[in-house]
N, C-alpha and C positions, 0 to 999 in steps of 0.2 A: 653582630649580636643576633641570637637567635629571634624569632618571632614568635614570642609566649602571649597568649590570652587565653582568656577565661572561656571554657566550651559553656554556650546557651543550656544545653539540654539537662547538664550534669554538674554544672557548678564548678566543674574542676580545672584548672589551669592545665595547658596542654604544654609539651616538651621543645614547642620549636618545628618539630622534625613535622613531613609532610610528604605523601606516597601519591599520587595520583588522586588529590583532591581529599586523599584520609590522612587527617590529622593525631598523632600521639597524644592522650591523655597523663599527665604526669600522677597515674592515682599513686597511693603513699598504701604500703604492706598493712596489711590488717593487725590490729596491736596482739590479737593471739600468736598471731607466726611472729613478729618482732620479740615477744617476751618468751616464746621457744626459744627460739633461737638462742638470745641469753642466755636464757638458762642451759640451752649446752655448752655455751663456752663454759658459764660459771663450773659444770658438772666435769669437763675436760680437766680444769686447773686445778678443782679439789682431786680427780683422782692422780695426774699427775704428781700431786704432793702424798697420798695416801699408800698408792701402788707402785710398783717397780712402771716405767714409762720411757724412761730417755738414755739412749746408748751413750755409753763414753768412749772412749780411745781404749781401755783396757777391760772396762767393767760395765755394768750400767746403776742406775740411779734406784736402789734399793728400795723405798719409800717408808715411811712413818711406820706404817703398820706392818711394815717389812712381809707383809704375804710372797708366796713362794709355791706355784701348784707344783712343782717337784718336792717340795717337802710333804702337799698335800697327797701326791700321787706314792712318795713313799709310805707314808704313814696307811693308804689304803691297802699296797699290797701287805706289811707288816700287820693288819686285822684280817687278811685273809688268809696270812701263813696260818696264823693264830687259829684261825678257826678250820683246819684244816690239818691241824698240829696230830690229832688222835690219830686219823689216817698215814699220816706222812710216817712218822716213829715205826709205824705197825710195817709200812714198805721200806722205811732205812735197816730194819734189823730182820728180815723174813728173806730169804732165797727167791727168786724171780718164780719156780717153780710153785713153790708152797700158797706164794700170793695169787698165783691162778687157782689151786685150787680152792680156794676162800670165795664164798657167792658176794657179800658184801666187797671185802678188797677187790673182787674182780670187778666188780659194775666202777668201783672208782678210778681202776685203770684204765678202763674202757673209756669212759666220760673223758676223762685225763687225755687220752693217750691218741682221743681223734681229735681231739684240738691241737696238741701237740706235735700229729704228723700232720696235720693240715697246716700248719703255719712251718713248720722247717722240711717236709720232707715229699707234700704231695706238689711243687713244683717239678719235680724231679722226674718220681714216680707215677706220678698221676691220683687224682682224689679220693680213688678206691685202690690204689695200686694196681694201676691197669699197666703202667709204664709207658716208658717211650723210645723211640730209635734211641739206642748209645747208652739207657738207663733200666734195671734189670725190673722186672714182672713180679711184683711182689702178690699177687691171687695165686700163683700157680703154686706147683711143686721141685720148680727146678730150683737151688741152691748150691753156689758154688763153695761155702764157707760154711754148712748146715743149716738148719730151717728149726729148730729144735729151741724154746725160750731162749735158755745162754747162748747161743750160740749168735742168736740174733743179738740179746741184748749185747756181747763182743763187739760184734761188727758195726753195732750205733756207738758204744763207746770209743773204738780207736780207727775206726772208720777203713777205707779199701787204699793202699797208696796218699796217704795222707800224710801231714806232715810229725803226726804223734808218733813217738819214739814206738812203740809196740803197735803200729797199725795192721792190718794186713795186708800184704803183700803178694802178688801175683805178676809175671811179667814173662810172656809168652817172647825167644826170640825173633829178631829178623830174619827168616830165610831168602831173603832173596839177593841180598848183599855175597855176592858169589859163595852161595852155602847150598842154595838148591837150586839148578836151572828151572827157566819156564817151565819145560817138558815136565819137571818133578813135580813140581806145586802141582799145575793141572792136573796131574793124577794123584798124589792124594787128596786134592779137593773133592774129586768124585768118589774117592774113597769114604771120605768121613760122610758125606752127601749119602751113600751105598748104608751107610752104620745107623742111618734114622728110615732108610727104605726108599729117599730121590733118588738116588742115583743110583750110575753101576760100576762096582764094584770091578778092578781090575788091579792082573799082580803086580805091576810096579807100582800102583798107588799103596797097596797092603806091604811094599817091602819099603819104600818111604817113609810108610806109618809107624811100621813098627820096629826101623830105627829110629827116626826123630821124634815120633807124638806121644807113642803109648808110655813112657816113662812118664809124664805126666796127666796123660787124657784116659788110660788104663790102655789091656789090651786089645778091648772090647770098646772105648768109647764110653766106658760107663762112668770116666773122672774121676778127679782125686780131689777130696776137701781137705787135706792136709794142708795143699799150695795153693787152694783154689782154683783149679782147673776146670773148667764146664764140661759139663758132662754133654756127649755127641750123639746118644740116638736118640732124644726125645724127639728132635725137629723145633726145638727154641734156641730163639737166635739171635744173639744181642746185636751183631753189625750185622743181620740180613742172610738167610739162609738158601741165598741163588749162589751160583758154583764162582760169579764173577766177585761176589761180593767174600766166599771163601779164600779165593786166590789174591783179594786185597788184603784178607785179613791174615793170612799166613805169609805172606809176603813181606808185607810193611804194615803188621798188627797196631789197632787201635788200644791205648789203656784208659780207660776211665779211672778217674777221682772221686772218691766218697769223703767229704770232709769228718772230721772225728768230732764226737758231740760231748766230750769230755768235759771241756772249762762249756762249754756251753748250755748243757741241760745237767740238772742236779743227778744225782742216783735214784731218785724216786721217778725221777721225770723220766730218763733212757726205760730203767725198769716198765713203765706206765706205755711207752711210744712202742719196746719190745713185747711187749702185752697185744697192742692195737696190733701190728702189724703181721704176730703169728696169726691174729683172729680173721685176718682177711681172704682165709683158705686155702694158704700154701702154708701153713706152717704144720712142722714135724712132730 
């Protein structure tokens, strides 16, 4: 049995226990933190019974007052359509064009449209549309599918190679799968290199070009937005504009994925994101 007695100095019965001549006091919780306590459990039980609390195998435990913050969270955005309703009708029934020229609808697009491309599109592009290796430069002026309101708002709706029946479509072939030798590729790589002013220019690179490229790149490099074909003399470069990284890309070309924002942004919303993204200084 332990060895409990009364400590002299403090009146209080010690625990037994004993460290190096120091002995445990058995002091008892002070009755404020006792009657906390309590009362959290009591607080636990009532909401247990009041709120949703306890999983089941299929469902969970509803509660009394059946609260629900996805009901709450719906009911918030449905007072935000609501108050947002005069705007919204004015860009479901207006032409993407007309809505820019409007000072009022345009500031809503704007508002709209950089929240919008900051949560689905500046991962991609970057938060001004600065872009990134593999993901196109939306500040500038190069566009391979037009730069022009619809044109953009298009390309947000059915997106680049995506899986929506009308997306757009672009798909440069393999030459290197016995179509073009080494020797070929290297020279029109310094070809198309030659048509933005890197490189130089020679005639078997130009008689390569202008059997296998210019049908779609023009004859001049200037591109075609019919099939989206990039345009070759700016010196903008999606997969890297050095001759090694040409000869990758005409060889065993890269295609990027733009997902289509259809079932996913409303028509006001694409409208509102194709607004932001002509205003960021590449648009037509």
């Amino acid at each position: 049995m332990a060895n409990i007695e009364r400590d002299e100095v403090s009146g209080t019965d010690t625990t037994g226990h004993e460290w190096d001549g120091i002995k445990e006091l058995n002091t008892p919780l002070p009755n404020w933190w006792l009657w906390t306590f309590y009362a959290t459990i009591l607080f636990s039980i009532v909401y247990w019974i009041l709120y949703p609390a306890w999983p089941t195998l299929s469902d969970y435990t509803k509660g009394v007052l059946g609260y629900s913050s996805r009901v709450n969270l719906t009911e918030d955005l449905e007072a935000r359509d609501k108050a947002r309703e005069s705007w919204t009708k004015q860009f479901a029934a207006l032409p993407i064009a007309d809505i820019a020229k409007d000072r009022k609808l345009l500031e809503f697009a704007m508002a709209g449209g950089k929240v919008i491309f900051a949560d689905n599109c500046a991962p991609c592009h970057g938060s001004q549309g600065s872009g990134a290796p593999g993901y196109p430069v939306l500040a500038d002026d190069d566009w391979n599918w037009g730069g022009s309101l619809e044109e953009i708002e298009t390309t947000i709706r059915f997106g680049i190679r995506s899986t929506h029946d009308d997306t757009r479509v672009s798909e440069m072939p393999v030459f290197s799968d016995d179509y073009l030798s080494p020797t070929q590729i290297a020279a029109v790589a310094d070809h198309v290199l030659s048509l933005s002013g890197s490189g130089s220019a020679s005639a078997a690179g130009a008689e390569v070009y202008a059997e296998e490229c210019a049908a779609c790149h023009g004859e001049n490099g200037e591109g075609g937005r019919d099939f989206g074909a990039p345009r070759l003399t700016d010196g903008i470069w999606l997969y890297g504009g050095t001759k090694e990284a040409l000869v990758a890309q005409i060889g065993n070309p890269k295609h990027g994925v733009m997902p289509h924002w259809e079932d996913r942004l409303s028509d006001v919303e694409r409208k509102q994101a194709a607004i932001y993204v002509h205003s960021l200084g590449g648009g037509e």
